[in-house]
C-alpha positions in Angstrom: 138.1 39.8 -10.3 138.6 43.3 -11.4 141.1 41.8 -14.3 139.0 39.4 -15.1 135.9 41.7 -15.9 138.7 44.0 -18.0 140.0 41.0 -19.7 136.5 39.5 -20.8 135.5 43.5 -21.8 138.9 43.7 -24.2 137.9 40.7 -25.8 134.4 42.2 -26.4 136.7 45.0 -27.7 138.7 42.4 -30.1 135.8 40.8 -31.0 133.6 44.0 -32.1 137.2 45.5 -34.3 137.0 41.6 -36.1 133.1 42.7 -36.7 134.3 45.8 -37.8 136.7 45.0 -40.1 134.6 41.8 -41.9 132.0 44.7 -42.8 134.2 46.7 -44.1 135.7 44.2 -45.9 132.2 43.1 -47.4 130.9 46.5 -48.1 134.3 47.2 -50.5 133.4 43.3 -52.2 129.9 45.0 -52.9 131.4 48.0 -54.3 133.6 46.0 -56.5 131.0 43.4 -57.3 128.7 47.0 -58.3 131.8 47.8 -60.1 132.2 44.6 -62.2 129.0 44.6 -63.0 128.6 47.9 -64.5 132.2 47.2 -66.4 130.5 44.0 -67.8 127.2 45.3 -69.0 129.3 48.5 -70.7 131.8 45.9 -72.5 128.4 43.7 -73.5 126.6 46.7 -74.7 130.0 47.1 -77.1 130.6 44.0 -78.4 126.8 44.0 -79.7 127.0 47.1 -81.0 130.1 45.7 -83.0 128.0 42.3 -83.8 125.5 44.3 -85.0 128.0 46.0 -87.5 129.7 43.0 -88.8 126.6 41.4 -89.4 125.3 44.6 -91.5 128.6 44.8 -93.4 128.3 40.9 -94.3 125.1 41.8 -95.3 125.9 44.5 -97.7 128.7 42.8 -98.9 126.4 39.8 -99.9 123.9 42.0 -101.3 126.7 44.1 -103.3 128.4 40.7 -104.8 124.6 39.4 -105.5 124.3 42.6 -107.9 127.2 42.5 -109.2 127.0 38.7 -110.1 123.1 40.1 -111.2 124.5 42.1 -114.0 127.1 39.4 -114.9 125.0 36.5 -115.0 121.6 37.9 -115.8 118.3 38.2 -114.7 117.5 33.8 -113.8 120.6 33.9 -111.5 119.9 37.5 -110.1 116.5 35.6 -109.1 118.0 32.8 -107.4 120.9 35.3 -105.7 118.0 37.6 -104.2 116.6 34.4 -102.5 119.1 33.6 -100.7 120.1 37.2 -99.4 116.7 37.2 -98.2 117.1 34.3 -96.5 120.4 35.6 -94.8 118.6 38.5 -93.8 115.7 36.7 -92.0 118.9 34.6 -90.0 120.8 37.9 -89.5 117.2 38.9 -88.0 117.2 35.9 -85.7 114.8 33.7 -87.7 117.0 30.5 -87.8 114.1 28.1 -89.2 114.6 30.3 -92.6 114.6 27.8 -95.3 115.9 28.6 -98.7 112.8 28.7 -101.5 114.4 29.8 -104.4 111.3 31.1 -107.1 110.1 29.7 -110.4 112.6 30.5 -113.2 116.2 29.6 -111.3 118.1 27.0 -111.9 116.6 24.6 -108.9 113.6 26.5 -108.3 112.0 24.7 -110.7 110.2 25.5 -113.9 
């Protein structure tokens, strides 16, 4: 009987080292998970903050051929150019119901 009881106590033994080892095992899975997640949200915070500067140089770059095509083709077409970089720069913005309402004067904006 005596073997028996030290038997049934080392599997208590085995059994507690198994519980032992699956909590260790899930505490490092929640350090990495902790991990993963900070990695993501420093890589996310990056890539906006190059979004956000490829969508301002597009910007500029619109705006600087608008003026330059301005002074080429004059003040009707400078009109009609300035519409539509505002109109970029309300979508740039986030407004994506901005319609295109080009002024009196252009060439489609009517008279």
């Amino acid at each position: 009987m005596h073997e028996a009881i030290s038997s049934s106590h080392w599997s208590l033994l085995e059994r507690e080292a198994q519980l032992l080892k699956l909590h260790q095992i899930n505490t490092k899975i929640i350090l990495l998970e902790d991990e993963f997640a900070d990695w993501i949200a420093e890589e996310s915070q990056e890539l906006e903050q190059i979004l956000l500067r490829v969508s301002v140089g597009i910007t500029l770059l619109f705006m600087a051929v608008s003026m330059a095509a301005a002074v080429y083709f004059g003040q009707r077409f400078r009109r009609g150019v300035m519409a539509l970089y505002r109109t970029a720069l309300r979508i740039t913005r986030g407004d994506l119901s901005a319609k295109v309402s080009l002024p009196p004067g252009t060439v489609h904006g009517g008279a």
